[in-house]
Structure formats: structure tokens, C-alpha cells
N, C-alpha and C positions, 0 to 999 in steps of 0.2 A: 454354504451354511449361513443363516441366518440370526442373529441372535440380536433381543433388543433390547437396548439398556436400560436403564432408570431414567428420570428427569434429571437434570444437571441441579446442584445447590445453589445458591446465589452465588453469581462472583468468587467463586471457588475451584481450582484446579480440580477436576475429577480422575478417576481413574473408573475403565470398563475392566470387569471383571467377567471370564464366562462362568456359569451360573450350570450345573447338572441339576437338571429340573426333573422329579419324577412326577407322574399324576397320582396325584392322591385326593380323599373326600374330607371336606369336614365335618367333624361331628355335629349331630345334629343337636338344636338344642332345644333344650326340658320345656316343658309345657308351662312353666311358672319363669322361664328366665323371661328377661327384660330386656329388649332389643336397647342398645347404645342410640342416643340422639346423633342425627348426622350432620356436619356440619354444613351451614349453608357456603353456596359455590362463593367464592367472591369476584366481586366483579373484572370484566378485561379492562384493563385500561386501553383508554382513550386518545388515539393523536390522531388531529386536527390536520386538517389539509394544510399542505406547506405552505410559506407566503409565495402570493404572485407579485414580482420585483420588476421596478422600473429598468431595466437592461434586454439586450438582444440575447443575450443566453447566461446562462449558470447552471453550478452542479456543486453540489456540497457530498462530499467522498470522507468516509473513516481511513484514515493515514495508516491504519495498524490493520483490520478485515479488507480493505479496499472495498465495501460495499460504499455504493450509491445511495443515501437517504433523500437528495431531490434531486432535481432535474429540471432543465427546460430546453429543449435546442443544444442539447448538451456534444452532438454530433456534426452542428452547422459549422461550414467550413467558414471562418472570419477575420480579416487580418490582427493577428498579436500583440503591434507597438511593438512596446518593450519588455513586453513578455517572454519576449523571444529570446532576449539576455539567460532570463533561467536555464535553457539549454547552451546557450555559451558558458557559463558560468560553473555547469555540469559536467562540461566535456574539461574543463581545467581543473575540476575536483576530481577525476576521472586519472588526467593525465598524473595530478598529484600523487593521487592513490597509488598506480602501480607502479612510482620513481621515474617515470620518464623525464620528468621537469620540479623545481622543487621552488618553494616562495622564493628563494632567495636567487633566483633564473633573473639576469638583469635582460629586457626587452630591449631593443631599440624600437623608437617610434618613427616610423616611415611620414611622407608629407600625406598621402594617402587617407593614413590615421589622424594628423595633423588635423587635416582637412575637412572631415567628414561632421557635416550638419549637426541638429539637434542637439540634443544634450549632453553636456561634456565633463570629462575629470580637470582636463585643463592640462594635458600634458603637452610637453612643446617639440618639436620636429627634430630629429637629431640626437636626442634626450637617449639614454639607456635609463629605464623603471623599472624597482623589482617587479618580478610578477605577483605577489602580495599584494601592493599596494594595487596594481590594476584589476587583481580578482574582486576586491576592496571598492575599486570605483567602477565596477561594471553594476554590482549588487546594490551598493548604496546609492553611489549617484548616478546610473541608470547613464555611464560616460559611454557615447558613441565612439568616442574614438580611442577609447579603454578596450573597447570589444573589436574595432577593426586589429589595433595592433595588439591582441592576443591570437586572433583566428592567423594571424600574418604567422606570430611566431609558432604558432603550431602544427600550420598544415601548410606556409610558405605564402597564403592569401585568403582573402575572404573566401573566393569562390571554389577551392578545395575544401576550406574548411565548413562553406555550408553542404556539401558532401559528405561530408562526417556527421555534420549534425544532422543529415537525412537519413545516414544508415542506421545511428544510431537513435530516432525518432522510429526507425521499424525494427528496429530489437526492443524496444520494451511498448511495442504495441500502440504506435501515438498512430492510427489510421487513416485521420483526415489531418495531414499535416505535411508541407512541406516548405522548406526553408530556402530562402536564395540569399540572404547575408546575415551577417551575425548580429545584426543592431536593432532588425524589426523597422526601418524605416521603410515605408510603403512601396510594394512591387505589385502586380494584379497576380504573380503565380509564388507570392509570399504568403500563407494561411497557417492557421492550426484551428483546434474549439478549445471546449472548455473541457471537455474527457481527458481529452490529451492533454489538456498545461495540469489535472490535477493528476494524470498518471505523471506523469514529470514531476509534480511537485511531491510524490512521492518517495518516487526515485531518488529526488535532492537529499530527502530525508532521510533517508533508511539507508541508503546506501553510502553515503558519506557523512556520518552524524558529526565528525570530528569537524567538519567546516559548515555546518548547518548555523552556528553560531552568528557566523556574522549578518546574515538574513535579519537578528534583530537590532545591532546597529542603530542607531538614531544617525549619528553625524559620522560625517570621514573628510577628513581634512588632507587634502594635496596642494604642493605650489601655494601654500599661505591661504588656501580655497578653502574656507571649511562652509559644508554643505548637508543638506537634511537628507535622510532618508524621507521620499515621498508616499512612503506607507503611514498613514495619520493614524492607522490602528494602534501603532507602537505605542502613541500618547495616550490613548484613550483609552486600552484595554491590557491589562499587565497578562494575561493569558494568550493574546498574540503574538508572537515569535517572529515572523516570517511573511509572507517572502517577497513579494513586485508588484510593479505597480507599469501601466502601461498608456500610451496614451499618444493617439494623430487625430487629423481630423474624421479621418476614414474610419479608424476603430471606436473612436469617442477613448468614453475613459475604462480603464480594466482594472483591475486589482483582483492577485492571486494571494489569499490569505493564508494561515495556517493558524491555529490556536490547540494549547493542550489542558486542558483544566481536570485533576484527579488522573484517574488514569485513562482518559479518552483525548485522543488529540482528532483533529475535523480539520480539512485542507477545501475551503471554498475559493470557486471561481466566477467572478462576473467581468461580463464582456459587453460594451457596448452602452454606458452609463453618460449621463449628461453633461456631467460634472465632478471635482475630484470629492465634493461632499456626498454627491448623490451616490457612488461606488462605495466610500465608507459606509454608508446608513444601508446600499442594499446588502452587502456583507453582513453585517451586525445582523437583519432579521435573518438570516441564513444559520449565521453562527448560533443565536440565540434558541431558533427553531430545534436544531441538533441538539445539542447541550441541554437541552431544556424535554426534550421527549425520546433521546435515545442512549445506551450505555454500551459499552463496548466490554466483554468479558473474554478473559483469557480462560479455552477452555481444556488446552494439554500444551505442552511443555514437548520441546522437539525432543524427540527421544522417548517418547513415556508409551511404558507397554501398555497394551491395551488389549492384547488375548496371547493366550499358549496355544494355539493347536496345534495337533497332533502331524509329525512330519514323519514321512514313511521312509523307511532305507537308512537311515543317517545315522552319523554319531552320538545323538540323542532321538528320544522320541518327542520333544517338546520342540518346536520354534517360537521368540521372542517374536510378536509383530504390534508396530506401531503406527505412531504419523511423523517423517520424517520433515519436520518443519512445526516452529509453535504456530499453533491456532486458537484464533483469535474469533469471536462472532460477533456482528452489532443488531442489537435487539432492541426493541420497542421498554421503555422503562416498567417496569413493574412483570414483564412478562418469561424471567428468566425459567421460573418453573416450566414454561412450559416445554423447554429445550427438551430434546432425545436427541441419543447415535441410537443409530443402529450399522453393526458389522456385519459387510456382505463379502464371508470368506471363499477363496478357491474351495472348491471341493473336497480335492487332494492335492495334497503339495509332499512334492515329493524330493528327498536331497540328490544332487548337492540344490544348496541354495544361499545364494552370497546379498550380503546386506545388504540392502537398497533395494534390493528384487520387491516388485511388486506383486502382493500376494492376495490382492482385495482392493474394495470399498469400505470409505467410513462414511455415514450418510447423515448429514446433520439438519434436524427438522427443528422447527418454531410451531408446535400443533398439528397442523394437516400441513405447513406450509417448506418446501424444501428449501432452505437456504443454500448448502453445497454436499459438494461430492469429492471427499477426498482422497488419494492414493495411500493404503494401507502396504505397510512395507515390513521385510525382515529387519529387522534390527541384529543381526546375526550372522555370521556363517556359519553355516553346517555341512560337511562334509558328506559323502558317502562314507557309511559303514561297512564293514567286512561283508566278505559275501555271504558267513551263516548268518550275520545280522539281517541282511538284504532279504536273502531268502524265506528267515522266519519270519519279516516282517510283509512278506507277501503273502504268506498263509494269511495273515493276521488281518492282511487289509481286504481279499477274496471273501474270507471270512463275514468281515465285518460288514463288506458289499453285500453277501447275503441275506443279511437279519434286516439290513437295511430297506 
């Protein structure tokens, strides 16, 4: 069954209804009426090729549709820096989340940790740290040796725990990406891009909003050390939140952004910059670009019915079906009218049929152009009906197969 819906309102929760359509004519009209003026179309709006940015690659992604609005090399595999911390910092929001380990987990720091180069929280050898304070100095101050002695108490050493951070870089789909320590200090079989750190900085997001907070940070102070977060966005832009910043000779400079402004938030990534100014400023055109020619609109609400069809055998003759999950779409500004669904239902569906069952397509267009395809689902269980139910209701559907 196909049935297709209206245009969507501005920035408005809709609801699909099905529609019993019969053909009928319209009257014709009198020979003195006055045809209605038409309006004229108005224009499509207008966006501008993206900016082309001084860096080796970038990709600006909607944190809430995850579509893509640019791109460049967005799949080139490239060393990370300290980008690479976002997924350390992941896997301890992670551990937090399901009670394995809790802020108030005191560490000890191995010499190992002690030891380890680059940039540091300044914890000293021997030392027991909550693990608070070092999830605190992996995010803000970008501490190497914050991040070796977390992967230690985690997974017993770095190099199990970059195993973990590899299994879980292929459950949420990071492709061109593999890890061999937790710090990003330079290996030749150390990589990720820029798809992956913004599918990641996703993840940080939405998945753990309860410690997303600290990503905006300015300063964190340990051992008498108080230190800057090296995101210079914080200063400059009250709409950017989030998230790292990275930086060898090998990678140049990086910076993983995130900004929310109204209700659209945008997670841009540049890799490969000259300098920590030149990362800030190619960010900004990225962010500005988004923000400035696209809108992100909530278009159902997880659970929201969206058709009754008719369910054969059951305890009712109606099934509830929806979109099991809110959706969200990111459109071109001014062109919300143009949205449609359209519902592409099972033929027959017949009970039993338990909630979550997928019963269809919801197909969501921008004009002629498809944006996604999503799984239409029972919001319901329905049982079998008695057997004179069943049976009457197979005259009813032979029946109705016939006219058809």
C-alpha cells in the first residue's frame, strides 16, 4: 500500500493520517465565474558551495539527523593526535554509565603513566587519583599520562585497552579507523578521519549527555596545575560546547567542534591545519556555513502513529504503526514545504504481531530528492483472534482480494 502524504508544516511535529479517497468531479463552473488569481511560485532558496578550507580533510555532520552537509576527504585515513582521547574518554563514560567503575574509583598511577611524553595532567608515580579528576584531565588537558593510567585501570594496559577501543570504533561504525594507544601519540598503524571522530563525537553526545558537560570546561586545575582547555572556540563562541583538539607534527593541528544554537546542534571536524589559529578560523567557516544555510526539524516523535491498517485474524481489526525512534531531518533553510512521507505498507499483515515488528517503509523526500528510508513498525501487540474471528476474517480478506 502506498499512500502519500501532505507536505510537512514549518518546524512542526506532523502526524500522517490515511486518507479514504474516492474519485469524484468537480463542478464545472458558470460561464460568468472568475477564475481565482494564482499565486506566483516563490522562489527556491539558494545555498552557496561550501567553503574550501585551508586543512587535509573536514566534514561538518547534524549531531541530531547525522546527515553530512560538507565534506572533503572525509574518509582519508590520517593520524588523530589527540583526538584519539575522545574515544578514551568514551570508553570511561561508557564504563561509568553501566556501574562498572564510578568517579569516585581511586587509580593508581603506574611509572609507565608517570612517564609517558607529550602533554600532561601532572600526576606523579605511585599516586592513587579519582578517576573524576583524570576523565577531567584527559578532556581538558589533553593529559597523556591521564589516558595511559585510565586504559591501565580498565582493561589492565594500554594495549588491551586499545582493543577495546578498536571493537568498539566497529560498533558504531568508525571504518577507516584503528587504534594502538590511548593517547594518539604517533604509530604508522595509529589512524582514524574525519567521518569517524564526527560519528564519535556523536556518540559522546547523545549517548552520554550527563558527562558531555565537561567538553565545555575552560580550565581544570590538578597538583596546584591549573591549565586551559586548548579549544580557543570556548572563548570566542558561547555556542560551542565541545569537544578536542589535537595536535603532532605528523597530524599538524585538529580540532573536533561541536556548537548548538536554537534547536540545531552541528559537530565539525578539521584535520591537518597549520596552526592552533588556522584550525579555529577553518572551523568557524564550517560552523558558520551550517548555521547560516541549514535547519534541522523534528519531524515525529518516537512512538507517534502514523497509519491504522487493517490487520487480518486478530483481536482487533486495526494495528497501530509508527516510527520506532524520533526523527529528525536537516534541510536546506526556507525549504521545509517541500518535505513529504510517503507510507510504503506490507500488503497484508496478518496477526499475531508483536510490537517492534516491522510492518513497512516510511520514505522521506525534499522535492524529487530522497533523504531516508525508514522502518515503519507495530507499535502494538496483537494477538490471534478466535478461530470464528479468523475464519470470518478470511472470507473478508479473499473477498476483498477479489474487488481488488
Amino acid at each position: 500500500m502506498r499512500v502519500v502524504v501532505p507536505s510537512f508544516a514549518r518546524q512542526c511535529l506532523l502526524t500522517v493520517s490515511l486518507l479514504c479517497v474516492t474519485a469524484f468531479s468537480l463542478p464545472a463552473l458558470s460561464q460568468s465565474a472568475t477564475p481565482s488569481p494564482q499565486p506566483e511560485p516563490s522562489p527556491q532558496t539558494m545555498v552557496p558551495s561550501p567553503p574550501q578550507l585551508a586543512a587535509s580533510s573536514w566534514i561538518l555532520m547534524d549531531a541530531d539527523s547525522g546527515e553530512v552537509l560538507v565534506e572533503h576527504n572525509a574518509d582519508e585515513r590520517l593520524p588523530p593526535a589527540s583526538l584519539t582521547k575522545l574515544m578514551t574518554a568514551y570508553l570511561v563514560e561508557r564504563e561509568l554509565n553501566q556501574g562498572n567503575v564510578s568517579m569516585d574509583d581511586m587509580v593508581s598511577v603506574s611509572e609507565k603513566a608517570w612517564r609517558t611524553g607529550g602533554s600532561k595532567m601532572f600526576i606523579e608515580v605511585g599516586n592513587q587519583v579519582p578517576l573524576k579528576d583524570l576523565l577531567y584531565g584527559i578532556i581538558i588537558q589533553s593529559g597523556n599520562d591521564a589516558s595511559v593510567a585510565v586504559a591501565e585501570h580498565l582493561a589492565g594496559g594500554e594495549r588491551p585497552f586499545a582493543d577495546l577501543m578498536n571493537q568498539h570504533a566497529t560498533r558504531l561504525g568508525m571504518n577507516n579507523t584503528n587504534f594502538v594507544n590511548a593517547t594518539g601519540l604517533p604509530n604508522a598503524e595509529h589512524y582514524s578521519s574525519a567521518r569517524d571522530l564526527a560519528l564519535l563525537s556523536r556518540h559522546i553526545i547523545n549517548d552520554y549527555p550527563e558527562h558531555y558537560a565537561i567538553y565545555a570546561e575552560r580550565y581544570f586545575t590538578y597538583n596546584d596545575i591549573r591549565q586551559p582547555n586548548r579549544n580557543r572556540l570556548l572563548w570566542r563562541d558561547s555556542s560551542v560546547d565541545g569537544l578536542k583538539t589535537g595536535h603532532t607534527e605528523e597530524a599538524g593541528y585538529c580540532l573536533v567542534a561541536s556548537a548548538k544554537r536554537d534547536d540545531m546542534r552541528l559537530i565539525s571536524v578539521v584535520m591537518g591545519t597549520s596552526s592552533e589559529e588556522a584550525r579555529v578560523q577553518e572551523t568557524q567557516k564550517l560552523m558558520s556555513y551550517g548555521f547560516r544555510y541549514y535547519e534541522t526539524l523534528k519531524l515525529y516523535d518516537k512512538g507517534a502513529v502514523l497509519n491504522t491498517p487493517r490487520i487480518w485474524g486478530g483481536e482487533k481489526n486495526e494495528l497501530r504503526v509508527g516510527v520506532g525512534q524520533e526523527v529528525r531531518m536537516t534541510v536546506p533553510r526556507g525549504r521545509s514545504d517541500e518535505l513529504t512521507a510517503r507510507l510504503n505498507l506490507r500488503e497484508s499483515i496478518s496477526a499475531p504481531v508483536q510490537a517492534g515488528e516491522r510492518v513497512g517503509t516510511l520514505e522521506i523526500r525534499l522535492g524529487d530528492e530522497a533523504l531516508d528510508e525508514l522502518p515503519l513498525v507495530a507499535l502494538e501487540d496483537v494477538e490471534q483472534g478466535g478461530i470464528f474471528k479468523r475464519l470470518l476474517d478470511a472470507i473478508r480478506q479473499f473477498i476483498s482480494g477479489l474487488f481488488d
